[in-house]
Structure formats: C-alpha cells, structure tokens
C-alpha positions as CSV (number, residue, x, y, z in Angstrom):
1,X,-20.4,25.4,-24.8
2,X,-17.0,26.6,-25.6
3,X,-17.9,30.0,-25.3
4,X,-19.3,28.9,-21.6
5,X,-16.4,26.5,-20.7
6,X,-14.0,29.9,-21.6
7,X,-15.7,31.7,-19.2
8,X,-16.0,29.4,-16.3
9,X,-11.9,29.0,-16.6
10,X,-11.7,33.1,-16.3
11,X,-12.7,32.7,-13.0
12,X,-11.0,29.6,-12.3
13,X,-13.7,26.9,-12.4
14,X,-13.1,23.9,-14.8
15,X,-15.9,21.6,-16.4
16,X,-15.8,18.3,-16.1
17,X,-14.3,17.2,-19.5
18,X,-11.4,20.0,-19.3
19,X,-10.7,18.7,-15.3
20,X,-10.0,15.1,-16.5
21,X,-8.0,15.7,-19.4
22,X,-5.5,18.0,-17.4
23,X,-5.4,15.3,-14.8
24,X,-5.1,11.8,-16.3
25,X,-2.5,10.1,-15.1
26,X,0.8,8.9,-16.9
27,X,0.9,5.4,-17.0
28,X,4.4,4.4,-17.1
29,X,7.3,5.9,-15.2
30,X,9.4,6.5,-18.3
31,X,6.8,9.2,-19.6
32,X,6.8,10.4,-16.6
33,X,10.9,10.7,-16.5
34,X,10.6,12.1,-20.2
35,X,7.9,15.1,-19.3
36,X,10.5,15.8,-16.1
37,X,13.6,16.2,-18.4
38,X,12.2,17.7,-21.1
39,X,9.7,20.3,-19.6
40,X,10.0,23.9,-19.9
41,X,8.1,27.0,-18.8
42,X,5.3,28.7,-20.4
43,X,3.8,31.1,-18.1
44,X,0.3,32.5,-19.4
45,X,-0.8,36.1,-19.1
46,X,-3.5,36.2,-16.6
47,X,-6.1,39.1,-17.2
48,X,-7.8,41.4,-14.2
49,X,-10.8,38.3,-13.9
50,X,-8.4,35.5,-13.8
51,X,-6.6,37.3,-11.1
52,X,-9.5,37.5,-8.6
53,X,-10.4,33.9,-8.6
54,X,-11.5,32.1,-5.3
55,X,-12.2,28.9,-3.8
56,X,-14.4,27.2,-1.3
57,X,-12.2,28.3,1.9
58,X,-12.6,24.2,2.9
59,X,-10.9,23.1,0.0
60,X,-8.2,25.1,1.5
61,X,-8.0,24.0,4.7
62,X,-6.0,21.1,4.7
63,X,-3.0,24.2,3.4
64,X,-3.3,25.9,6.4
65,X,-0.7,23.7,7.7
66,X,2.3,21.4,7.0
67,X,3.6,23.9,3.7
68,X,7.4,24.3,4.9
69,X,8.1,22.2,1.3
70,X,5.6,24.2,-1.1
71,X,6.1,27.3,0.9
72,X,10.1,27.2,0.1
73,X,9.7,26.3,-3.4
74,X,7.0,29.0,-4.0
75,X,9.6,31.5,-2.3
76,X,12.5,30.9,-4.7
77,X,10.0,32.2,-7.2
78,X,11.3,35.9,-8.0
79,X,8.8,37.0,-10.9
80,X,6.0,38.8,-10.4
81,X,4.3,37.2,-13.7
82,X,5.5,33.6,-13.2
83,X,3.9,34.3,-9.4
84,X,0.3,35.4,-10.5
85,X,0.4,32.4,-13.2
86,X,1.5,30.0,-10.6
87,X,-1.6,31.1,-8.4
88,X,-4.4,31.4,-11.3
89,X,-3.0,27.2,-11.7
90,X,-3.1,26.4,-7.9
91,X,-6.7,27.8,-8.1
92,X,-7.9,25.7,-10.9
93,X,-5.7,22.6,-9.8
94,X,-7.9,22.6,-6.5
95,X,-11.3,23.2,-8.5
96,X,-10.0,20.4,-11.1
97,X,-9.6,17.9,-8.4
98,X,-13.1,19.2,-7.0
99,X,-14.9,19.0,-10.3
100,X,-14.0,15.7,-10.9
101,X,-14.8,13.9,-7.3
102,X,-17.8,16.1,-7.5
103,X,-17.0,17.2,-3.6
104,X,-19.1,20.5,-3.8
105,X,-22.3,18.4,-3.1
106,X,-20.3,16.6,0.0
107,X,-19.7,19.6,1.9
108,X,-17.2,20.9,4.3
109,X,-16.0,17.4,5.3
110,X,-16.2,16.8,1.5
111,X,-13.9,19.4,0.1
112,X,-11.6,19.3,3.3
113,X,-10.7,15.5,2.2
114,X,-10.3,16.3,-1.7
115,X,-7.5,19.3,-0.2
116,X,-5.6,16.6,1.7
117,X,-5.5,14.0,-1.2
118,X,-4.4,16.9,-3.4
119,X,-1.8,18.1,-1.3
120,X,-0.1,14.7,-0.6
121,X,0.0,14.4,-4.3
122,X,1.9,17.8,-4.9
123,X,4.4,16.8,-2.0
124,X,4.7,13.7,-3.8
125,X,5.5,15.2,-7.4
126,X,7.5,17.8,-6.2
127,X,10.1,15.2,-4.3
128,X,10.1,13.2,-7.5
129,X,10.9,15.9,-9.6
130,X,14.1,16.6,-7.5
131,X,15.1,13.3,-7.2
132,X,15.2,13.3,-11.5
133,X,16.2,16.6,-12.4
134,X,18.9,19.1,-10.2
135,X,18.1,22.8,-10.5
136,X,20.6,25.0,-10.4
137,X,19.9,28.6,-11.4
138,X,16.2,28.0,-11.3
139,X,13.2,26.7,-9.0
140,X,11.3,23.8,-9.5
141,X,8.0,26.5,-9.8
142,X,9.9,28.4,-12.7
143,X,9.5,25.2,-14.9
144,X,6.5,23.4,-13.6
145,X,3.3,24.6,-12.9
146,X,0.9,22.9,-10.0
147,X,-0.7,20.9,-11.9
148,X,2.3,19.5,-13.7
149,X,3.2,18.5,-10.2
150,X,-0.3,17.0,-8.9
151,X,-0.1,14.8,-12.3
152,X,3.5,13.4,-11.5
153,X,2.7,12.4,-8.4
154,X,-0.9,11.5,-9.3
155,X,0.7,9.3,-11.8
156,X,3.3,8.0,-9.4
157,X,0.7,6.6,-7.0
158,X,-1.8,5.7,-10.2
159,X,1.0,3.2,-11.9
160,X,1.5,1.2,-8.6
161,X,-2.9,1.0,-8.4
162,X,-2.1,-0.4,-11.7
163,X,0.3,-3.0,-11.0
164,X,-2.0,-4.1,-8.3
165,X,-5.1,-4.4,-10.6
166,X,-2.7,-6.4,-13.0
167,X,-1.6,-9.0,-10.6
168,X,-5.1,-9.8,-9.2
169,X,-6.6,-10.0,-12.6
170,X,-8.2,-13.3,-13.6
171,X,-7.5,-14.8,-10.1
172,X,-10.3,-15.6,-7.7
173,X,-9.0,-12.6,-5.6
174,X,-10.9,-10.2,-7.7
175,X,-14.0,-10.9,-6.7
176,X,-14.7,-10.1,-2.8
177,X,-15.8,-13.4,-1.6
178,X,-12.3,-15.4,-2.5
179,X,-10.5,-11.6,-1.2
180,X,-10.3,-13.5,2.7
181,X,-7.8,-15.8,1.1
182,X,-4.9,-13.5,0.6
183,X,-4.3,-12.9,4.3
184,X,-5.1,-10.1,6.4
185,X,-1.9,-8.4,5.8
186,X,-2.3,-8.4,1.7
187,X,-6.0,-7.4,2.2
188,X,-5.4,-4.4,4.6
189,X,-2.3,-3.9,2.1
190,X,-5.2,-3.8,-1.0
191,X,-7.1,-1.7,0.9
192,X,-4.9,0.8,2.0
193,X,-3.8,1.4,-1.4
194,X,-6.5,2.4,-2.8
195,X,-8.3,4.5,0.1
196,X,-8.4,8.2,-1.3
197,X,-4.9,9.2,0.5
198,X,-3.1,5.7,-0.5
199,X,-1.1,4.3,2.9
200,X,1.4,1.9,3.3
201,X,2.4,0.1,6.4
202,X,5.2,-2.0,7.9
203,X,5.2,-4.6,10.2
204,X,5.2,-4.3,13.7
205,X,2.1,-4.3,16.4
206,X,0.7,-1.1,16.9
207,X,2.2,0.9,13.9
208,X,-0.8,2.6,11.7
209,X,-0.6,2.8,8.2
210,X,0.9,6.2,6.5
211,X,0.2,8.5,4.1
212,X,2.1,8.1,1.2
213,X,2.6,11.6,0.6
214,X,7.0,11.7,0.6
215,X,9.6,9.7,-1.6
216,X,10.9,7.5,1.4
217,X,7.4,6.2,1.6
218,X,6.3,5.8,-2.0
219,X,9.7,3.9,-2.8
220,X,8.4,1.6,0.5
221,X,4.8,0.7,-0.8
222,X,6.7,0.2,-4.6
223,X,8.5,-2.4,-3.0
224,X,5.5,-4.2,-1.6
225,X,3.8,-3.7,-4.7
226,X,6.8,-5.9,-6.4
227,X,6.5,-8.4,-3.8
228,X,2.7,-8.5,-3.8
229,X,2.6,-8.8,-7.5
230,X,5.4,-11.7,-7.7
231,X,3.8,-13.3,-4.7
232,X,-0.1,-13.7,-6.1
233,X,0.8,-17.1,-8.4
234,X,1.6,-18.8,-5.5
235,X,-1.2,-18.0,-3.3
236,X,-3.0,-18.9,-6.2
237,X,-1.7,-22.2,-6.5
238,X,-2.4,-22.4,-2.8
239,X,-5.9,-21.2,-3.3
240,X,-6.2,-23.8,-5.9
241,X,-5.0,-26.3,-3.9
242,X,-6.7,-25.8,-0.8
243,X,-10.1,-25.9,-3.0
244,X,-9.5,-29.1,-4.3
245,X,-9.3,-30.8,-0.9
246,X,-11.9,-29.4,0.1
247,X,-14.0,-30.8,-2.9
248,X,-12.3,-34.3,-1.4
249,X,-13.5,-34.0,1.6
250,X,-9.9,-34.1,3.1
251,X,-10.3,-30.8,5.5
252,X,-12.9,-31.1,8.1
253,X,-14.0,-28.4,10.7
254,X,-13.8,-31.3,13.4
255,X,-9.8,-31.3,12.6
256,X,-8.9,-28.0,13.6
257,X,-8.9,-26.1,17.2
258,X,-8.3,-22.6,15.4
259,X,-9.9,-22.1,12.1
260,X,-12.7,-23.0,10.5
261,X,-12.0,-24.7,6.9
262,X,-13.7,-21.9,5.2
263,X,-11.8,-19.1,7.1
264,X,-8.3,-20.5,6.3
265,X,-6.0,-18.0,4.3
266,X,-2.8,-18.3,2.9
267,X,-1.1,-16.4,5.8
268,X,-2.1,-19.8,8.2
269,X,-0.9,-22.5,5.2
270,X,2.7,-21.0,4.8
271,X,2.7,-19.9,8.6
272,X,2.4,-23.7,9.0
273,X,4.3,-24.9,6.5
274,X,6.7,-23.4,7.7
275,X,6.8,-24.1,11.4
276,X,7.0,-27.9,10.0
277,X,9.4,-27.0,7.9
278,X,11.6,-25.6,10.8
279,X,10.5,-28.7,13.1
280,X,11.6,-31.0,9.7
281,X,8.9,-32.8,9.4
282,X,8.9,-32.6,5.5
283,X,12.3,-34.9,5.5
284,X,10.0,-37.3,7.2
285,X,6.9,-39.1,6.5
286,X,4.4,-36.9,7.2
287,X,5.3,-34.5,4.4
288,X,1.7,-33.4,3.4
289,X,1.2,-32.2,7.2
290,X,-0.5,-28.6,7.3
291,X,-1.7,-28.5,10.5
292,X,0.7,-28.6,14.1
293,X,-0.1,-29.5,17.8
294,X,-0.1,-27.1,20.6
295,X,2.8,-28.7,21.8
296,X,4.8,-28.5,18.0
297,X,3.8,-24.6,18.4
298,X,4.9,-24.1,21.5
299,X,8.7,-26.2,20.5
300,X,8.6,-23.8,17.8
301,X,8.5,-21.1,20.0
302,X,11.4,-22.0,22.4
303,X,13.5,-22.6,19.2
304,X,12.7,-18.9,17.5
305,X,11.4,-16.8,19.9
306,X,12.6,-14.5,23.2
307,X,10.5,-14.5,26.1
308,X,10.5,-10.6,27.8
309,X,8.6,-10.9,30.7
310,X,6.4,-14.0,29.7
311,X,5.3,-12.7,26.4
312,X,7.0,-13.9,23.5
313,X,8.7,-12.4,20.6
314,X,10.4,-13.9,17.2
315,X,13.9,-12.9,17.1
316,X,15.2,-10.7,14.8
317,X,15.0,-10.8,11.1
318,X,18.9,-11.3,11.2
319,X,19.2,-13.8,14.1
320,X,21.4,-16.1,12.4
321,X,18.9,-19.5,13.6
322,X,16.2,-17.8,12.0
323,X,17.7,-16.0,8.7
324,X,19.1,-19.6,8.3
325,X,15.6,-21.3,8.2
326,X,13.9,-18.4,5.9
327,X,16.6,-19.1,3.1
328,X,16.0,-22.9,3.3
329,X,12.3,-22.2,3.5
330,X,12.5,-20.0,0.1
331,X,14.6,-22.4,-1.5
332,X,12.4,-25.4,-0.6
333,X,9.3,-24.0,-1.2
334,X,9.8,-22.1,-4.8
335,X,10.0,-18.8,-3.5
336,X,13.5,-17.9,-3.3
337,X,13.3,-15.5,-6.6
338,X,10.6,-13.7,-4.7
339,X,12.8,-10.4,-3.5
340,X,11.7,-9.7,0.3
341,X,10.0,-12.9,0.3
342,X,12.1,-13.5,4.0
343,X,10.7,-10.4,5.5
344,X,6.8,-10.6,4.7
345,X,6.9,-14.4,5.8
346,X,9.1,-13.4,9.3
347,X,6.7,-10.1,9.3
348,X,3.2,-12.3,9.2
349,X,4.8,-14.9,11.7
350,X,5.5,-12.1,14.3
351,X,2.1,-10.1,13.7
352,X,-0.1,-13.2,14.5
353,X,2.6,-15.3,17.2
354,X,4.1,-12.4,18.9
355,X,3.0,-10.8,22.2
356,X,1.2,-13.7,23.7
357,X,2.1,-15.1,27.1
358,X,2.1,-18.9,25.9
359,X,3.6,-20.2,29.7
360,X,-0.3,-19.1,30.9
361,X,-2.3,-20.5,27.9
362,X,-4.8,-23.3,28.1
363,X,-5.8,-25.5,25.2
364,X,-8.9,-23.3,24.9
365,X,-7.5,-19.8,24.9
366,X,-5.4,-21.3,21.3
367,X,-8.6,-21.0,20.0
368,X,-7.9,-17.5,19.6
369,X,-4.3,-17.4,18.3
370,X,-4.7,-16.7,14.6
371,X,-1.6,-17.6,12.2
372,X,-0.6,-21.4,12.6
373,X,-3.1,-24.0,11.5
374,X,-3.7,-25.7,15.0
375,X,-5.0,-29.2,15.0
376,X,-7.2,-30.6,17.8
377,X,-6.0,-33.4,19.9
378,X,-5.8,-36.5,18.1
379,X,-6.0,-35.2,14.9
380,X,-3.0,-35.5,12.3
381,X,-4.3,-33.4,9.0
C-alpha cells in the first residue's frame, strides 16, 4: 500500500486517506493565527516524474479566469525551485480536493464545481493570511504552499459551519420538519452556508446571495453567524411557546386571513409583536395580542413607511422614528444584548412589507402579504 500510495503522489494523485489528512480543517481561529505566524518554508525537491504531473483539464477550468490575486502572488515568486514545488502542490491540492468529493465519477460539470469551491477557498486563505502577517522581503508563496492556503481558508469557512451546527443543536430546528420555524431569512441563511461555495446575503429585494470567496465577505456572514447563534434561544422560546398554545387550542386557522397556524414562523410573531409594540398596545390591555387588523397594518405603515409612487417602503435603518422604536423594542422584548438585533428585525420587516402598493389592496389580496400575523375581521387573537 505504501509502496503504491508513493507512487500515485509521483504523479500527483493522492489516495483517499493522504487527501483528508492534508485537508482537515482547523477548528479554532487561534490555530489558525498560530500556523500563520509561525510558518516557514520547506520547499521539496521535485524529481523529473513529479514534474510532469497533469490534471483533468475541467478541474481547471474554473482558473482560466478571475486569477489577477493568485497570478500576482505567484509572480513575486523569483525561484526557479520554490516555483516547480509550488506547481507539483497546486497539482495535488486540485486532485486532493477531487479525491475526496469523489468528482471523477461526476464528470465535466463535476470537476468544474470542485475547481470553483477550491479556488474561492485559496482567495479566501490568501486574504487572511495578509490581514495577519505583513511581508516585507518575501511573498506570501515563498512561505506557504497551496495547500497551506486552501486549509486556512477551508478552516475559515469550516469554524463558522461549526458555530452554526452548535447553535441548532438539541433544538427542534435540527430536524427538517420544525426548520420552517426559523423564518425564511434564517433558513435561506442555513442553506446558503453550507451549499458547496458557502454564500451570504444582505437584505434588500432583488440582491442574490454571494460567494464568500474575499475577506469583506467572510467578516459579513461571521457576523450573521454571531447574530444567528445568539438569536436561536429565543426563537426557541418562541417555538416553545407557540406549541403550547396550540396544544390549548388557543390558535385557530379560522382566526387568521394570512397564515395558517401550522405555517407561522418566528419572522411573523416578532414582525407582529412588534408592529403592536410600535402601535402600544402592550401598555394596554390587550398585551398578549399577536395578531393585527388590516387597518392596524396599514396605521403602521403611514407611521414608518414612504410611499414612492404608491409602493411603500420602511424608512431607513437610521430614521430617527424608527431607530427609536427598535431600541425600545430590544429593550422590551430581551433582546437588546443581541448585537445587530435592530438590523435583522428592520431587515425582515422591509423584505416581507416593502414594495407593495397598499392604497390598491383589497382585504383578499392581504391574503398574500407574508410577514405580520393578519387577523380576519372580527377576530382579536
């Protein structure tokens, strides 16, 4: 086996057991700070064979384009040696990554896909790198090797996966059935992170998700990651909650023009907790209110909205009216430790309220305006 396994890495292919233990991820940032600062170069000698390894020309496809960063770090590269080393790893980085997704058998498409997810990773590490360690006389390629790179930012994307995994674990979210409740925005947000290029997305209609493939946009999705985490015990509680009244026999289909009781989510309870909040009508006596009118909605909507040519749109994150209200709301409700807690609640209010010309609605059409728990007339759940 050894003597086989030797071989196969002459010509650049990797078995299975080799491609994972090169590539398993750090799993805490200060490892991966420690490996940065302390690295230092060992360039093998690579023999006639190791020089005349290939690859599947898909896997390489996705490096056909978009290289201005690799390309520049690879040029301040000056010897010959550390230049024939640094290819013999690119090589066996690409049939690593293929070895252990097993992308041969998938094809073209396949091994086209595994080169993107690779590449984004190497972007990744190498602006990570720089944004620890400065390098003056040397390039980042004289120290680190490709697949010191692909692991940082491997590792960098792996940790956050983690913190995910951690936050949903022993909650009803892990299982798909109880998923709904999270919201739309924190299930696309799940999803997204662990497609095989992770993506991350802010608010706003019409904006796609993107790659996270750069600093600017790792250190964006971290963030969320914080707030997702931090944010799961209450939706919990809400989940909890929300169950138990159920079990009581206090939410009824009948009650509500919007939702049925087994489709709400945690985005329409504190969407309408916290249009009641802003309409106070928890200083009064109907402080267990979830639900609202059409007509509560639409005095909502004259309060924190603009109108730009009949379709409506919440004001600014840092209109003072509504800044105001978000504070009180966090404060109120428990969640003012919750860091960015005022942007994702403004962010889920304008995804599902905004755009809609409410001045032409009938009492039918609300039927399709997600967000706000809507209540039919009559009814005061």
């Amino acid at each position: 086996y050894t003597a086989k396994k030797d071989r196969l890495r002459d010509y650049g292919f990797v078995d299975y057991f080799e491609a994972n233990e090169k590539l398993f991820p750090y799993a805490r940032k200060g490892q991966l700070k420690k490996f940065i600062n302390e690295k230092n170069a060992i360039t093998g000698t690579i023999d006639l064979t190791g020089q005349n390894q290939s690859l599947h020309s898909s896997a390489l496809v996705s490096f056909d384009s978009n290289m201005e960063n690799i390309a520049s770090e690879l040029a301040k590269v000056t010897n010959e040696k550390r230049q024939q080393f640094l290819h013999f790893t690119f090589i066996r980085l690409i049939n690593s990554t293929i070895t252990l997704t097993d992308s041969l058998r998938g094809g073209r498409v396949e091994l086209t896909r595994i080169g993107k997810h690779t590449k984004a990773q190497l972007e990744l590490g190498m602006q990570y790198i720089h944004s620890i360690k400065e390098f003056k006389d040397e390039a980042l390629f004289d120290s680190f090797d490709f697949f010191d790179v692909y692991k940082i930012g491997s590792s960098l994307v792996s940790i956050q996966q983690a913190k995910i995994k951690k936050a949903l674990k022993d909650t009803p979210f892990e299982e798909d059935e109880f998923e709904y409740f999270l919201g739309t925005w924190w299930s696309s947000f799940i999803d997204n992170s662990f497609s095989e290029i992770p993506k991350t997305k802010t608010f706003g209609a019409g904006l796609h998700a993107k790659a996270i493939d750069d600093l600017p946009t790792y250190e964006f999705w971290e963030k969320d990651v914080k707030l997702f985490s931090e944010l799961v015990p209450f939706v919990n509680q809400f989940h909890q909650t929300i169950h138990k009244m159920k079990k009581e026999g206090l939410l009824n289909d009948s009650f509500y023009l919007n939702y049925e009781v087994d489709n709400i989510d945690f985005e329409a309870v504190i969407i309408s907790s916290f249009i009641n909040f802003c309409l106070g009508h928890f200083a009064q006596k109907d402080v267990n209110k979830m639900g609202l009118s059409i007509s509560e909605l639409k005095m909502f909507l004259t309060e924190y909205f603009d109108k730009d040519s009949g379709e409506y749109k919440i004001k600014e994150l840092h209109d003072s009216k509504v800044s105001e209200k978000l504070e009180e709301f966090k404060f109120v409700f428990g969640f003012s430790e919750i860091e960015n807690f005022d942007t994702y609640l403004h962010g889920i209010v304008s995804e599902h309220l905004s755009g809609y010309e409410y001045d032409t609605l009938e009492e039918e059409d609300y039927k399709h305006v997600g967000g706000p728990i809507l209540l039919m007339m009559g009814s005061k759940n």
